[in-house]
ZAMARGU-4260 file (C-alpha; in steps of 0.2 Angstrom, whole numbers, plus 5000, padded with zeros to 4 digits):
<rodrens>
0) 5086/5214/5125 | 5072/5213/5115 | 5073/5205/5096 | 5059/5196/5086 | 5063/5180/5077
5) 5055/5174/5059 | 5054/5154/5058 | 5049/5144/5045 | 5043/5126/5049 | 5042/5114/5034
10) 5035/5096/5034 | 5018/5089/5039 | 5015/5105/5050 | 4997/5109/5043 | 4981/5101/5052
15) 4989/5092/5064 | 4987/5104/5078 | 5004/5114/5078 | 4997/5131/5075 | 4987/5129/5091
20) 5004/5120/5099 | 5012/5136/5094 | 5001/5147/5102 | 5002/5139/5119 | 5021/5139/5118
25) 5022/5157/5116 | 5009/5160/5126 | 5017/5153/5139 | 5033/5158/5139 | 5026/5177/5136
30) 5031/5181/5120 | 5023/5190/5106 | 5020/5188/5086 | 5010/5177/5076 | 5009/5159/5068
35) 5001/5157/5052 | 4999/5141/5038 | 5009/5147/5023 | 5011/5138/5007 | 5018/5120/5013
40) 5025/5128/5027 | 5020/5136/5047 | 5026/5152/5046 | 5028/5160/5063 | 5037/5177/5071
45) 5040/5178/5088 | 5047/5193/5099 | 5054/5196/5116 | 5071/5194/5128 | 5083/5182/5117
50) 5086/5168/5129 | 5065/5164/5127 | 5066/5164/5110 | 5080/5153/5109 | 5069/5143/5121
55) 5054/5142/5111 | 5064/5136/5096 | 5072/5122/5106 | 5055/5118/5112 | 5047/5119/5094
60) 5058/5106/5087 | 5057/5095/5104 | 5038/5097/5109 | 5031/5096/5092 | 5011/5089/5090
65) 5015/5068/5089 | 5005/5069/5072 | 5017/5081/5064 | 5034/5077/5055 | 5045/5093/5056
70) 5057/5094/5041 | 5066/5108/5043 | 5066/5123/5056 | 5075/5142/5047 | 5075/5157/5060
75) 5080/5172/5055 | 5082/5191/5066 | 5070/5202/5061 | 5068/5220/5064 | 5055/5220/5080
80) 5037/5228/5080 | 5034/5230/5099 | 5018/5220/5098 | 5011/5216/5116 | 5000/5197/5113
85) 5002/5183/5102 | 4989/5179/5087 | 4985/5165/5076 | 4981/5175/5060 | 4972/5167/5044
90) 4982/5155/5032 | 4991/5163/5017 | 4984/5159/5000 | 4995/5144/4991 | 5007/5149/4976
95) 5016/5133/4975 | 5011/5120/4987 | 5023/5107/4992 | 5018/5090/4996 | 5013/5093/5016
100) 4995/5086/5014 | 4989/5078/5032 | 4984/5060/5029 | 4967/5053/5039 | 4969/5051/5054
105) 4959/5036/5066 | 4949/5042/5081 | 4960/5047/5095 | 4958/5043/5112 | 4951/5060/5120
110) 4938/5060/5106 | 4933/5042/5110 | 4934/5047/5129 | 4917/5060/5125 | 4911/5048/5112
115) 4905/5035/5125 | 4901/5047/5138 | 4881/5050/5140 | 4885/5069/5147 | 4894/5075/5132
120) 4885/5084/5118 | 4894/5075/5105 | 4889/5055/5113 | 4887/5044/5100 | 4890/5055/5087
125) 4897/5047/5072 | 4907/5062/5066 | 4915/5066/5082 | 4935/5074/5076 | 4947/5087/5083
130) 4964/5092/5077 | 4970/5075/5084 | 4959/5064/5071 | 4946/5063/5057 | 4948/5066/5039
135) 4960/5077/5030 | 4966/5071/5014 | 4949/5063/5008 | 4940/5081/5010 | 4954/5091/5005
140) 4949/5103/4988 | 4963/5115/4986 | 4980/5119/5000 | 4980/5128/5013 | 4970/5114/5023
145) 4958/5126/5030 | 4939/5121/5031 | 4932/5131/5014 | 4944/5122/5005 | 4938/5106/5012
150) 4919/5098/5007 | 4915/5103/5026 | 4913/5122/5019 | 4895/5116/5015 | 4893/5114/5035
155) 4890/5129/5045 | 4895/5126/5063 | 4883/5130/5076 | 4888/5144/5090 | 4897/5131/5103
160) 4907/5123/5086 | 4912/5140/5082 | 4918/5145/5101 | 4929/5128/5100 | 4935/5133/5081
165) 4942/5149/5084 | 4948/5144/5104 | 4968/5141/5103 | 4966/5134/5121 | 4952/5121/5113
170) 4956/5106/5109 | 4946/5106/5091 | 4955/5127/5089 | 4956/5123/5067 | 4951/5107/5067
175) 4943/5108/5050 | 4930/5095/5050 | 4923/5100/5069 | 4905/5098/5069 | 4890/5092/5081
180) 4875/5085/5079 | 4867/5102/5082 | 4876/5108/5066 | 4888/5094/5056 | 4884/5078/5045
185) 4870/5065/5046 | 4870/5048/5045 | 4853/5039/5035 | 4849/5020/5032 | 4840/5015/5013
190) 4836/4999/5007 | 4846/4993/4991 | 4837/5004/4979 | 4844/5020/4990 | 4824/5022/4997
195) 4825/5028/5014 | 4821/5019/5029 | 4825/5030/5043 | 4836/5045/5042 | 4838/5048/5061
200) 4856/5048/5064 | 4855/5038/5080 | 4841/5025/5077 | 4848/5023/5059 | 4867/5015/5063
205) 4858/5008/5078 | 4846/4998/5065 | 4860/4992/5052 | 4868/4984/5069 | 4852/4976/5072
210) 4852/4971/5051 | 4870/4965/5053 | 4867/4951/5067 | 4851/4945/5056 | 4862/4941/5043
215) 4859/4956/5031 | 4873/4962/5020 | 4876/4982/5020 | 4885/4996/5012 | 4895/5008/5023
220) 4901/5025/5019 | 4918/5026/5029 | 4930/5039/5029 | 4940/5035/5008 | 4925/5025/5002
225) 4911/5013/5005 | 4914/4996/5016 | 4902/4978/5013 | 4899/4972/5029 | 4892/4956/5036
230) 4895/4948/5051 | 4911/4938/5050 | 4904/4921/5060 | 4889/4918/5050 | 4896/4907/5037
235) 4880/4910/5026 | 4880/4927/5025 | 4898/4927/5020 | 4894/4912/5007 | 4882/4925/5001
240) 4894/4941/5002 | 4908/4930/4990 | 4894/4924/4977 | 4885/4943/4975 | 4903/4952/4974
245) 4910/4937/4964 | 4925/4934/4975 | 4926/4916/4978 | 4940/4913/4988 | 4952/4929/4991
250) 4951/4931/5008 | 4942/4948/5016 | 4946/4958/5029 | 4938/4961/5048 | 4935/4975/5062
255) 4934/4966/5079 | 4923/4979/5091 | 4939/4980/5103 | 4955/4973/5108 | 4949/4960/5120
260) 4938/4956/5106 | 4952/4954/5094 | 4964/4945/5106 | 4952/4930/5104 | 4952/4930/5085
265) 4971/4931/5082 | 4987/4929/5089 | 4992/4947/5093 | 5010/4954/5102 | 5010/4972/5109
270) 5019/4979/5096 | 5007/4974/5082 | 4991/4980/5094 | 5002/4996/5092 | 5001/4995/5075
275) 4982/4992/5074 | 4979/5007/5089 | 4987/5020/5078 | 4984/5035/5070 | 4985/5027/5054
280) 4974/5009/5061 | 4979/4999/5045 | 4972/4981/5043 | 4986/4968/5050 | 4988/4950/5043
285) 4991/4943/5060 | 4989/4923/5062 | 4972/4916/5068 | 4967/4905/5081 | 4958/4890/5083
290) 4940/4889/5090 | 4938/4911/5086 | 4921/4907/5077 | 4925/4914/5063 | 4917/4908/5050
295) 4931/4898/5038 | 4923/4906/5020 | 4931/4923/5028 | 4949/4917/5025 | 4950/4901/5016
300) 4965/4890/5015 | 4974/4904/5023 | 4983/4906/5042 | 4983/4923/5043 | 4967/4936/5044
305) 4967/4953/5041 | 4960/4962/5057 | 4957/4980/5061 | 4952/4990/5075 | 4937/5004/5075
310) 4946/5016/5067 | 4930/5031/5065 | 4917/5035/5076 | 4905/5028/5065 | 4913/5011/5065
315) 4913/5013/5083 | 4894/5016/5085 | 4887/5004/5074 | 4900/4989/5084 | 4889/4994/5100
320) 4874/4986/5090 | 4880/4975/5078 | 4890/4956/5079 | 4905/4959/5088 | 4917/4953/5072
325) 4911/4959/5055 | 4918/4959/5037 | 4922/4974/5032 | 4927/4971/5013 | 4931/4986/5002
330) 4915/4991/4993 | 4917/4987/4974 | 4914/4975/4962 | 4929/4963/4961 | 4941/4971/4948
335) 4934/4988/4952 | 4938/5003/4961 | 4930/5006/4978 | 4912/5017/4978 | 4913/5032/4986
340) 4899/5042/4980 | 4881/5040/4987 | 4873/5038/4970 | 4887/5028/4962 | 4888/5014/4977
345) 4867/5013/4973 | 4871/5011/4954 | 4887/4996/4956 | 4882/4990/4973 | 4864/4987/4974
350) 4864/4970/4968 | 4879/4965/4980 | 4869/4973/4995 | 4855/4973/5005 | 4857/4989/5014
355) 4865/5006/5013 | 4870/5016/5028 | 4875/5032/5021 | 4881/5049/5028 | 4882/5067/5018
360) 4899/5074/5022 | 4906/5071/5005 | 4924/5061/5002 | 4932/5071/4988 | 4944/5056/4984
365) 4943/5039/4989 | 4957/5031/5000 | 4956/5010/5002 | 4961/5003/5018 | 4981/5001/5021
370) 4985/4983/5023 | 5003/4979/5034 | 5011/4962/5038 | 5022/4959/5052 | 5038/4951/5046
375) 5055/4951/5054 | 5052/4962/5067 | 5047/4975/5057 | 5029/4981/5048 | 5028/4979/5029
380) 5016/4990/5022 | 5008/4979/5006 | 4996/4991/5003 | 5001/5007/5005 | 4985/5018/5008
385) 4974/5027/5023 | 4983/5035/5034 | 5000/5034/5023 | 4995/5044/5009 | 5001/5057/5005
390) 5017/5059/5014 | 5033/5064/5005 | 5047/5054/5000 | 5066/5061/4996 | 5073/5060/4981
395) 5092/5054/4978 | 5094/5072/4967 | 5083/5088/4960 | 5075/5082/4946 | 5076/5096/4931
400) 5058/5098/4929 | 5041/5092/4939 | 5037/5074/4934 | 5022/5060/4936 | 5028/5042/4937
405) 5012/5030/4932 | 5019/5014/4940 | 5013/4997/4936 | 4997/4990/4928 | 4994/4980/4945
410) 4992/4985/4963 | 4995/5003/4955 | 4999/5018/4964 | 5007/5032/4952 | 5020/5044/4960
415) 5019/5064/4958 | 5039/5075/4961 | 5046/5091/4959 | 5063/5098/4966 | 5068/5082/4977
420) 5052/5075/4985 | 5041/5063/4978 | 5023/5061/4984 | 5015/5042/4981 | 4997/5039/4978
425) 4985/5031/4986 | 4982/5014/4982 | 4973/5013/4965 | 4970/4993/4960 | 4973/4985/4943
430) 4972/4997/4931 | 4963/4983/4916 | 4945/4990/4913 | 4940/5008/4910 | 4932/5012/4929
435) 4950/5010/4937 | 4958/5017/4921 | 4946/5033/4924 | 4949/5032/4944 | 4969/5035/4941
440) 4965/5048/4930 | 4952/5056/4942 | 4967/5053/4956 | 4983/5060/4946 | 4973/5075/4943
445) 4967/5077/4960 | 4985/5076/4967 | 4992/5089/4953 | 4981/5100/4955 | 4983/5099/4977
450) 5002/5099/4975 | 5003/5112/4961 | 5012/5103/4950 | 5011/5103/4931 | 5022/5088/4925
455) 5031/5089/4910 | 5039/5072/4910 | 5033/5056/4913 | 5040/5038/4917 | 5031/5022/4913
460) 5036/5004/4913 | 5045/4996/4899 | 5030/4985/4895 | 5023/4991/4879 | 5004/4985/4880
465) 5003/4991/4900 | 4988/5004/4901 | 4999/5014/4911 | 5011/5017/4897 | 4996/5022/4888
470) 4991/5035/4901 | 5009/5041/4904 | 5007/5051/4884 | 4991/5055/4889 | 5000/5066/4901
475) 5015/5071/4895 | 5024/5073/4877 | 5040/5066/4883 | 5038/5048/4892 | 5050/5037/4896
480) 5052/5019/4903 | 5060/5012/4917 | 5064/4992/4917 | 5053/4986/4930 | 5064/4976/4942
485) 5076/4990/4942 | 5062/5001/4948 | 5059/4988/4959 | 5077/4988/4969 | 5076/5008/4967
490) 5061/5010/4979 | 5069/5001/4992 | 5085/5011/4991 | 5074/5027/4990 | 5065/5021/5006
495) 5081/5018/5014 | 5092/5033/5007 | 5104/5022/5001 | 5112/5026/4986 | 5130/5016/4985
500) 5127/5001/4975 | 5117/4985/4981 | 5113/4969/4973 | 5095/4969/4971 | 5085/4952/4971
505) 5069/4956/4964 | 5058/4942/4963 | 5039/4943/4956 | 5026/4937/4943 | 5032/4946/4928
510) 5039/4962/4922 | 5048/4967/4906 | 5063/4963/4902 | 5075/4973/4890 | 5076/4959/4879
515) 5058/4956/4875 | 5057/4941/4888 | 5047/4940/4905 | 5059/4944/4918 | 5053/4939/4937
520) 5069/4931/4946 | 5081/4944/4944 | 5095/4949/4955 | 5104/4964/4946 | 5120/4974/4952
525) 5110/4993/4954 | 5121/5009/4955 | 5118/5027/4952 | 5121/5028/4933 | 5111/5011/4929
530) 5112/4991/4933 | 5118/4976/4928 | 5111/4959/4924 | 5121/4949/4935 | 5108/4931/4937
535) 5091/4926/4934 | 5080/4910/4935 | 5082/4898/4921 | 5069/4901/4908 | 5055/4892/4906
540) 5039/4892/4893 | 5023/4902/4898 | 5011/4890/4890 | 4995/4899/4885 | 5002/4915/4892
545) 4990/4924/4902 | 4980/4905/4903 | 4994/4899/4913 | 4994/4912/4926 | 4974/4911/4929
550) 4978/4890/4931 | 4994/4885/4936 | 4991/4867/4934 | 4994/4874/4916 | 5012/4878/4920
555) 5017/4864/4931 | 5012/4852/4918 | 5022/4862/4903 | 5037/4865/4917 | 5035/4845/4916
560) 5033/4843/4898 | 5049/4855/4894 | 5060/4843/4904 | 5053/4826/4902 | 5044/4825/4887
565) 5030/4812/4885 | 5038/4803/4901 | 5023/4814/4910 | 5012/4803/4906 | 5021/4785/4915
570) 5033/4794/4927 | 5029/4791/4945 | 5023/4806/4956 | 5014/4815/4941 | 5001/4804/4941
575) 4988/4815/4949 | 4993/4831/4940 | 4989/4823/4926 | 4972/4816/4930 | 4967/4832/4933
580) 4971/4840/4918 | 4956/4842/4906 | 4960/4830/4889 | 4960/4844/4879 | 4974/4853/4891
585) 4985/4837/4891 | 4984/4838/4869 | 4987/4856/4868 | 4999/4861/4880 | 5014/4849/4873
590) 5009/4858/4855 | 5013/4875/4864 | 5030/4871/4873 | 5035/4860/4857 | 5032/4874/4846
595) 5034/4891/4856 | 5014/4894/4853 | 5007/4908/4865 | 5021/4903/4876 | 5034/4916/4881
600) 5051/4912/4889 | 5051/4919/4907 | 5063/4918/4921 | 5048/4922/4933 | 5053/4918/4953
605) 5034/4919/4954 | 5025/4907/4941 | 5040/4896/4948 | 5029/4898/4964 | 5013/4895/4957
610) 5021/4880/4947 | 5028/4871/4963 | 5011/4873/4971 | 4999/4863/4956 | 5012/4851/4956
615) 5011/4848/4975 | 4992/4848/4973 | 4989/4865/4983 | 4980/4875/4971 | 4975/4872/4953
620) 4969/4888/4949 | 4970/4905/4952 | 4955/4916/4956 | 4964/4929/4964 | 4982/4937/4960
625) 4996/4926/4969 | 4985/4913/4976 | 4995/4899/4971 | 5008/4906/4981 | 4999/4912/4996
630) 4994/4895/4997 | 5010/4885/4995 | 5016/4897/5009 | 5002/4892/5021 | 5005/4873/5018
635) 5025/4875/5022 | 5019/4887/5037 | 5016/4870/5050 | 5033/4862/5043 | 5043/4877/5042
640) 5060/4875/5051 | 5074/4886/5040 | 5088/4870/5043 | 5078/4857/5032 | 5089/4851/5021
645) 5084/4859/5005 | 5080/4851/4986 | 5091/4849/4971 | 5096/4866/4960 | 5111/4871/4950
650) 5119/4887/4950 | 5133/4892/4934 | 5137/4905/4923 | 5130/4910/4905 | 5132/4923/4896
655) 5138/4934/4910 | 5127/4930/4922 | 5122/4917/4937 | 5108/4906/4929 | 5095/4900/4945
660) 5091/4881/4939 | 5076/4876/4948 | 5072/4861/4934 | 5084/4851/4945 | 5071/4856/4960
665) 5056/4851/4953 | 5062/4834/4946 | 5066/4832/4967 | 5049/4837/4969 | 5041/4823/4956
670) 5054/4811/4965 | 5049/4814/4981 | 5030/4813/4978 | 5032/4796/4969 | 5038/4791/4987
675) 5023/4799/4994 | 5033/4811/5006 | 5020/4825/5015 | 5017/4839/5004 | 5019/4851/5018
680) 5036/4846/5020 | 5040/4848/5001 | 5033/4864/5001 | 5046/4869/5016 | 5059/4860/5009
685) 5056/4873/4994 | 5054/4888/5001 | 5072/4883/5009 | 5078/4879/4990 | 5073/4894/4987
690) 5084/4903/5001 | 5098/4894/4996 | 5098/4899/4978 | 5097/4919/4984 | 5109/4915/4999
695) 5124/4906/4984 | 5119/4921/4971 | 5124/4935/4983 | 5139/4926/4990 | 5145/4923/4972
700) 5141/4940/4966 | 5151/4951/4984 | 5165/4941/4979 | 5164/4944/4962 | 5159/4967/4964
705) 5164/4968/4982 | 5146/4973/4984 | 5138/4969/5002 | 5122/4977/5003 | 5107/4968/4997
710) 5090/4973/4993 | 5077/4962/4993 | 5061/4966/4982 | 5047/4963/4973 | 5030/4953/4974
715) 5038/4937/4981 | 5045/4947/4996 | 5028/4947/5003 | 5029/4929/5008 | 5035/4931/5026
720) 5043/4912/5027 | 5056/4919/5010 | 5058/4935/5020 | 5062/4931/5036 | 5071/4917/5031
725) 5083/4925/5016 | 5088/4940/5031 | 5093/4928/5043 | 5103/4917/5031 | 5112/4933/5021
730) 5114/4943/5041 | 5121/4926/5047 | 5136/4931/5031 | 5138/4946/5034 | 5126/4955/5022
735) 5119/4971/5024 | 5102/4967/5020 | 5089/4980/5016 | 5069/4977/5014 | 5053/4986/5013
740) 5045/4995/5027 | 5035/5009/5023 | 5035/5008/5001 | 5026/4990/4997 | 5038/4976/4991
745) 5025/4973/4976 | 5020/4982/4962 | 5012/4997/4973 | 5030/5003/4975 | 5034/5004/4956
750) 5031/5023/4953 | 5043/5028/4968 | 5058/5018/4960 | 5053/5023/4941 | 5053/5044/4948
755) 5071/5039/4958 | 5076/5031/4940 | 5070/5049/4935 | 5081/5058/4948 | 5098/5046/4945
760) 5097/5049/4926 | 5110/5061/4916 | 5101/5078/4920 | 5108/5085/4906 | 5100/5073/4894
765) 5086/5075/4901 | 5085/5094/4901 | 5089/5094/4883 | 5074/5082/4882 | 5062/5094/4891
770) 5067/5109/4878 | 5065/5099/4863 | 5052/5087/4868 | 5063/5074/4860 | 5067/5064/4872
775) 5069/5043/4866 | 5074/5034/4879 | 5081/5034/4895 | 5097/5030/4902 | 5086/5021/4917
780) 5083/5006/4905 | 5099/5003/4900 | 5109/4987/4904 | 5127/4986/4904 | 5135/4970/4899
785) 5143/4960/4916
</rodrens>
């Protein structure tokens, strides 16, 4: 019997290739209808004998293209129309996007395959894409994701383009950004000044290879933005790179021409090749091996590099020319948003460069690199970016009205969610001068207006001199603030789904507490209607404020002086720390822990950190954010064994909550130096401490709630030695543990947990807010008494 079915396919179902999947499936299996994009949705009716059409749903859901993520799948009976063929018809004009915008997507193999192959019209084109790969979100104007509302409209294809465009059977059938040499984008090399040198496509990337292995440092328009290459095994170019972009020891990132290449530069499994062969081809911090040749300026005092594959054609054709191995650091001032416009990167990068090799299809908004680290099995996204953004997240509940979450002031992203989805940004930076306060803006606008979403409320940390906050009223009449540590735990339970209470250890640098003091080694008790403040760090004086964070030697020595006093100056195993503080420093700094001058009480797990590495002699000061710590890790790394016995601490109760005592720790620390014991040992013996202290808090805590899952968050988390180590110890008991996976442990996954804050708070306060726009606080920050 005939009948004719309506489905509606929700989730990332647009510019992936599923109208074209769609088409074949009915086509073979003789049905007839239509497929269509709709607004955040595929929209398709199919007709013929009933048993097919059950069929084609079954296959639908089973077969879908590997790029897309069905969420849902409605059918409905309809009244039949007796058509005779099946037709892909034009996309219907958006009224209310929902968040289904394709991320980029890295070359894909078939594209790759024609690429390299003399024969094919398209070899050694450096725009070669089908529906498989290329750019989406960083052309993207306006939804539905069709090529006029993309910055390829200005592109006209040429009659063999067209043929494939509009051929479901094609490979390329709607790819959006399809073009040829014949008819698509050009690539063109200038000197620093942006004066052409050549402007053949072909001889131009052919000629910044050759630049490359002469030692020449050059701009590259990629997919989200410009890169600054150099070749990554001659030290003096990079030398040159870190003094021009005023980067001095952070380390940068490479592209290896292939995998052989990159199985000689790291230590690689088959699972992480995975992660760097696929469609989202993130940089992975993997560990490096001896006698690579890479220069040692690319990653100093570090064990790990961050590698990448060829993840466009471009980067694919210039790697036939240039060195083998090449920096490929994002292309910015340090502090400063990445350059993704032609005339801007002449205007900031000229005087960092030496070259430019640009092209002309235009990046609408600029999308970093996404950085991932291997830990426990499992990758942790750190920087969650290309080829993540912008999927979707669900929320806990509805929220009552369309709502933009601003995040943090570092490693920002901001988060966008109406009903119960939530879209997070792209990775923005530090929002601390007005270029990257400008960018965000330039982003949140970009994302509201492609989701068509208007929010009327907004959330914003605690912190009252953050820029977000600032930015958060600029946006909406009714802001309110999350307690940062609480947001912290939130995105990981939102990543997860999990929504029963949890104890969440949420170690970082610093974040706002409700009292007015830094918080940074917090574990709070979180549930659905708030959290508790259940233990913390012992607190300790921030001497010189900001001036300590920038030079941890600063805090080691005022961490000294707070327990010892003028016994500094004559007690074995401080004597170096004190030598090589300045004489002003070692006047000053007891002034400001005596008195409380500039120095506010913290609880911070990771100036703790920092503090342990000056006084070990690892690293003095900080030119980069968490270099102390990355550093402290590396020296424990060779004398890592998670039974060493760890170093004094205390654990007891004040004031209703666990108080962490490291001043116990680092007197063990001063001890054991006076007797000269291996600072890579101590640093192990830390980390272990460290362990321990989270491993004793969490038992304490299950026995005292009955609570058994814990989450572990925040900044810290991104040190795989803690990580690994705090899992297996808390498993080992019995604990549920949760950790981040796809939402980054730092500060990048601050806006998700501020918009699940959001979504958990009492909706009819909230509502009430909306309608009179005088909304106060929020229940979010509040903090029940243990």
């Amino acid at each position: 019997m005939l009948k004719r079915f309506k489905v509606k396919v929700t989730g990332i179902v647009q510019g992936v290739g599923f109208r074209p999947f769609v088409f074949r499936l009915a086509s073979e299996l003789g049905l007839s209808g239509y497929v269509m994009n709709a607004s955040g949705s595929v929209e398709i009716e199919i007709e013929g004998e009933e048993q097919k059409l059950h069929f084609f749903v079954e296959r639908l859901r089973r077969e879908a293209p590997p790029l897309s993520k069905i969420a849902s799948v409605e059918v409905y009976e309809v009244e039949p129309l007796f058509e005779n063929s099946f037709r892909i018809v034009c996309s219907e004009t958006a009224s209310q996007p929902r968040p289904v915008i394709p991320p980029d997507v890295a070359l894909c193999p078939d594209c790759l395959r024609e690429l390299n192959d003399p024969k094919d019209r398209r070899f050694l084109y450096p725009f070669i894409n089908c529906t498989n790969c290329g750019p989406r979100f960083t052309i993207i104007f306006r939804l539905p994701y069709d090529r006029p509302n993309t910055t390829m409209a200005r592109f006209k294809m040429c009659e063999l383009c067209e043929y494939e465009y509009h051929n479901p059977k094609d490979r390329r059938f709607h790819a959006q950004p399809n073009a040829c040499p014949a008819c698509g984008p050009r690539v063109w090399l200038s000197d620093e000044q942006g004066k052409v040198i050549c402007s053949e496509t072909e001889k131009a990337v052919r000629l910044a290879g050759e630049l490359l292995a002469k030692g020449y440092i050059i701009a590259i328009k990629g997919l989200g933005g410009f890169h600054i290459a150099c070749d990554a095994r001659n030290q003096e170019s990079v030398k040159k790179l870190r003094m021009r972009k005023c980067r001095p020891a952070k380390p940068f990132a490479i592209m290896c021409r292939d995998e052989n290449e990159l199985t000689k530069v790291v230590e690689v499994e088959e699972w992480e090749m995975n992660l760097l062969r696929s469609p989202q081809s993130p940089i992975v911090l993997l560990p490096h091996k001896e006698g690579s040749g890479i220069a040692p300026n690319v990653a100093p005092n570090n064990l790990y590099q961050g590698v990448m594959l060829p993840y466009t054609p471009l980067h694919v054709v210039l790697m036939r020319y240039s060195p083998s191995v090449l920096v490929m650091t994002s292309g910015n001032i340090s502090d400063e948003p990445i350059c993704f416009r032609n005339e801007e990167a002449i205007k900031r990068l000229s005087g960092i460069v030496d070259f430019f090799l640009f092209h002309d299809r235009d990046i609408h908004i600029p999308c970093d690199d996404s950085v991932v680290r291997p830990m426990a099995g499992e990758a942790v996204v750190i920087r969650r970016s290309r080829g993540y953004v912008p999927t979707s997240f669900e929320l806990p509940r509805h929220l009552p009205a369309p709502a933009l979450a601003v995040g943090a002031d570092l490693k920002n992203t901001f988060c966008i969610a109406q009903d119960n989805w939530a879209v997070l940004s792209q990775h923005i930076g530090d929002v601390e001068n007005f270029e990257t306060c400008e960018y965000m803006r330039h982003a949140i606008n970009h994302l509201c207006n492609l989701l068509g979403v208007e929010p009327a409320v907004s959330i914003c940390d605690m912190h009252p001199r953050y820029h977000t906050t600032q930015l958060a009223k600029e946006y909406c009449e009714i802001s309110f603030p999350v307690q940062h540590h609480y947001a912290h735990v939130l995105s990981c339970m939102v990543e997860h789904g999990v929504y029963e209470p949890v104890i969440g250890v949420a170690f970082d640098g610093t974040g706002y507490g409700i009292d007015g003091t830094i918080w940074g080694g917090e574990i709070l008790l979180c549930e659905l209607n708030g959290f508790k403040r259940l233990g913390h760090l012992k607190q300790m004086p921030l001497a010189g404020g900001e001036a300590a964070i920038r030079k941890p030697i600063r805090l080691a020595f005022a961490y000294a002086w707070e327990m010892l006093g003028e016994r500094v100056f004559t007690l074995g195993g401080l004597e170096s720390l004190v030598e090589r503080l300045s004489s002003d420093e070692r006047r000053i700094i007891p002034l400001q822990v005596a008195r409380r001058l500039n120095s506010p009480m913290n609880t911070s797990m990771g100036r703790l950190f920092d503090a342990v590495s000056a006084l070990l002699g690892i690293c003095d000061v900080s030119t980069y954010e968490g270099q102390a710590a990355v550093e402290l890790e590396m020296a424990a790394t060779p004398a890592w064994d998670i039974d060493v016995k760890p170093l004094r601490f205390n654990m007891y109760w004040e004031k209703g909550s666990i108080v962490l005592d490291h001043r116990p720790t680092l007197l063990h620390l001063i001890e054991l130096l006076s007797c000269g014991e291996d600072r890579r040992q101590l640093a192990a013996r830390f980390h272990v401490t460290v362990i321990e202290m989270i491993v004793n808090a969490c038992q304490e805590l299950r026995s005292l709630t009955g609570v058994n899952k814990v989450a572990l968050t925040g900044g810290v988390f991104q040190n795989k030695l803690l990580l690994e180590g705090s899992i297996d110890k808390l498993e080992q008991l019995g604990f549920d543990v949760l950790w981040h996976h796809q939402v980054p442990p730092n500060d990048g996954g601050i806006a998700l947990g501020q918009m699940a804050a959001l979504a958990l708070a009492d909706a009819k306060l909230l509502t009430r807010a909306i309608i009179s726009k005088t909304f106060q606080t929020s229940p979010a920050s509040r903090v029940k008494s243990a």
